[in-house]
C-alpha positions in Angstrom: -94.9 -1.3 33.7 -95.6 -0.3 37.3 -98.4 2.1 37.8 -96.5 5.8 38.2 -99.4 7.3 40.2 -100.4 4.2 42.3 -99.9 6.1 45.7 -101.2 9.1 44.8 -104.2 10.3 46.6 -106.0 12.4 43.3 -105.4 11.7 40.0 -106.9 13.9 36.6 -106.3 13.0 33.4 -106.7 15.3 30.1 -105.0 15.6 27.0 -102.2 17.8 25.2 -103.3 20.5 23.7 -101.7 21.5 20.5 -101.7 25.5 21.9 -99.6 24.2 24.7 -96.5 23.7 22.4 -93.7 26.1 21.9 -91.4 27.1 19.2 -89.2 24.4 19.8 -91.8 21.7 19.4 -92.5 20.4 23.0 -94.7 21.6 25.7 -93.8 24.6 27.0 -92.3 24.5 30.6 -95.1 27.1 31.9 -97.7 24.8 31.4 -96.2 21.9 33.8 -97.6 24.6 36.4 -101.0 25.0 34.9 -100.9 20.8 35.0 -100.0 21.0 38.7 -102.6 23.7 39.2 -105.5 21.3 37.5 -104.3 18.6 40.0 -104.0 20.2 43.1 -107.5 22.5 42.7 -109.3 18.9 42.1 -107.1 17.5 45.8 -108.8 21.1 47.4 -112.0 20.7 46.0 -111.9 16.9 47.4 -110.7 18.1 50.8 -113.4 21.1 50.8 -111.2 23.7 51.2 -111.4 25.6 47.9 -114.9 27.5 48.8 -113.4 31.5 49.2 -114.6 34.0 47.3 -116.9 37.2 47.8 -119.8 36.0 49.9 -117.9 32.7 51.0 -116.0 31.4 53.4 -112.7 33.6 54.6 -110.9 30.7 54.7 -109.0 29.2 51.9 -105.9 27.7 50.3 -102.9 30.2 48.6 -100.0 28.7 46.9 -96.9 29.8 49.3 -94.2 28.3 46.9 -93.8 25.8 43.9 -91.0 24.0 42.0 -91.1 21.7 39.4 -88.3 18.7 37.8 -88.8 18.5 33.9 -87.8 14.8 33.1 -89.5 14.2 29.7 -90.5 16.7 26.8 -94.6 16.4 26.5 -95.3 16.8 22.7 -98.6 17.0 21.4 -100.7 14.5 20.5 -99.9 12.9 23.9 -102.7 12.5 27.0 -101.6 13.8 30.8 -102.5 11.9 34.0 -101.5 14.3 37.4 -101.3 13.2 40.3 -101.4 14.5 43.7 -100.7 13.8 46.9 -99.6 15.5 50.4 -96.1 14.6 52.1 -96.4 16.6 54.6 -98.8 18.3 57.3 -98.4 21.2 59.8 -99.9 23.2 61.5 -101.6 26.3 59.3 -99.4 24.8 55.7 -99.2 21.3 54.0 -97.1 20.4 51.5 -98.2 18.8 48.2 -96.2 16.7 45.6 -97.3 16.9 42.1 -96.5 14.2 39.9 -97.3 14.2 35.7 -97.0 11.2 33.7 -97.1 11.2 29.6 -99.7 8.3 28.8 -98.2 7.5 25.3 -94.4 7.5 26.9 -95.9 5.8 30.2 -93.0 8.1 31.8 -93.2 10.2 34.7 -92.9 13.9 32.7 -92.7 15.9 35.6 -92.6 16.1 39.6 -93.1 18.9 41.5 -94.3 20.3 45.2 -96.0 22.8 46.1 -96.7 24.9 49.8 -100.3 25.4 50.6 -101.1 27.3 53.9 -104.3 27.7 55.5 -104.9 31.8 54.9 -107.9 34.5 56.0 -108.6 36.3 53.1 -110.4 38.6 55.3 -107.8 39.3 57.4 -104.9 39.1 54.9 -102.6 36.2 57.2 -102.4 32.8 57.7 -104.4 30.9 60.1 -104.4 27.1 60.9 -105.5 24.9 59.2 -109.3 23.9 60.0 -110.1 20.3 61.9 -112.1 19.2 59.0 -109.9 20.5 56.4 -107.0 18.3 58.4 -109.3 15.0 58.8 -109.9 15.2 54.8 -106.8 15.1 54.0 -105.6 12.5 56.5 -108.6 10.4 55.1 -108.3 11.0 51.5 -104.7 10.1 51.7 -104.9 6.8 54.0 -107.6 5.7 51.4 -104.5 5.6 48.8 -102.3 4.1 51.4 -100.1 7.5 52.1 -99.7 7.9 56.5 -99.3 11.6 57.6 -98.8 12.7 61.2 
């Protein structure tokens, strides 16, 4: 079985909680999000930009737009790995793909991406992105074998 998440830059892994099922016995489709959330605050915090907040920096990550392709039902008991990794880099935005993958199915669950721009939460509008910001991500990516321009 190939490894699903073997290019992917961050990867955290947690299990299915029975609270996360719905009525019709799977995982309910909101919490793929909430699974893409847990990934992509770990990929911020690893880049350093997820510091903003009253007597931090003004300068900080906001989620511009998100999607998400359901390919397998998550039931509980089951154990989660996401993944995340950036496919592409402008200017004041990157763009992240999220990837979950069911541990007892070893299938990929879910896939998803997500727009993060660069914003001043002072000022209320986006800003470019930071050069350190920018060199994390370029680093932490080329370390899993991922080239960005």
């Amino acid at each position: 079985m190939p490894d699903l998440l073997a290019d992917f830059a961050v990867t955290v892994t947690f299990p299915v909680a029975w609270g996360e099922m719905d009525a019709l016995g799977h995982v309910n489709n909101i919490v793929y999000f909430r699974y893409f959330e847990n990934g992509r605050a770990r990929y911020l915090s690893q880049v350093g930009f997820f510091d903003v907040g009253a007597g931090r920096a003004a300068i900080g990550p906001i989620l511009a737009s998100i999607n998400c392709r359901f390919r397998y039902a998550l039931t509980f008991p089951d154990t989660v790995t996401v993944g995340v990794r950036v496919v592409a880099l402008g200017a004041d935005r990157f763009t992240v793909l999220h990837r979950v993958v069911s541990q007892r199915a070893q299938v990929v669950a879910a896939e998803g991406e997500g727009v993060i721009v660069s914003y001043d939460y002072h000022l209320g509008q986006k800003t470019p992105l930071s050069e350190p910001v920018r060199a994390a991500i370029l680093a932490l990516d080329a370390a899993a074998g991922i080239t960005l321009t």
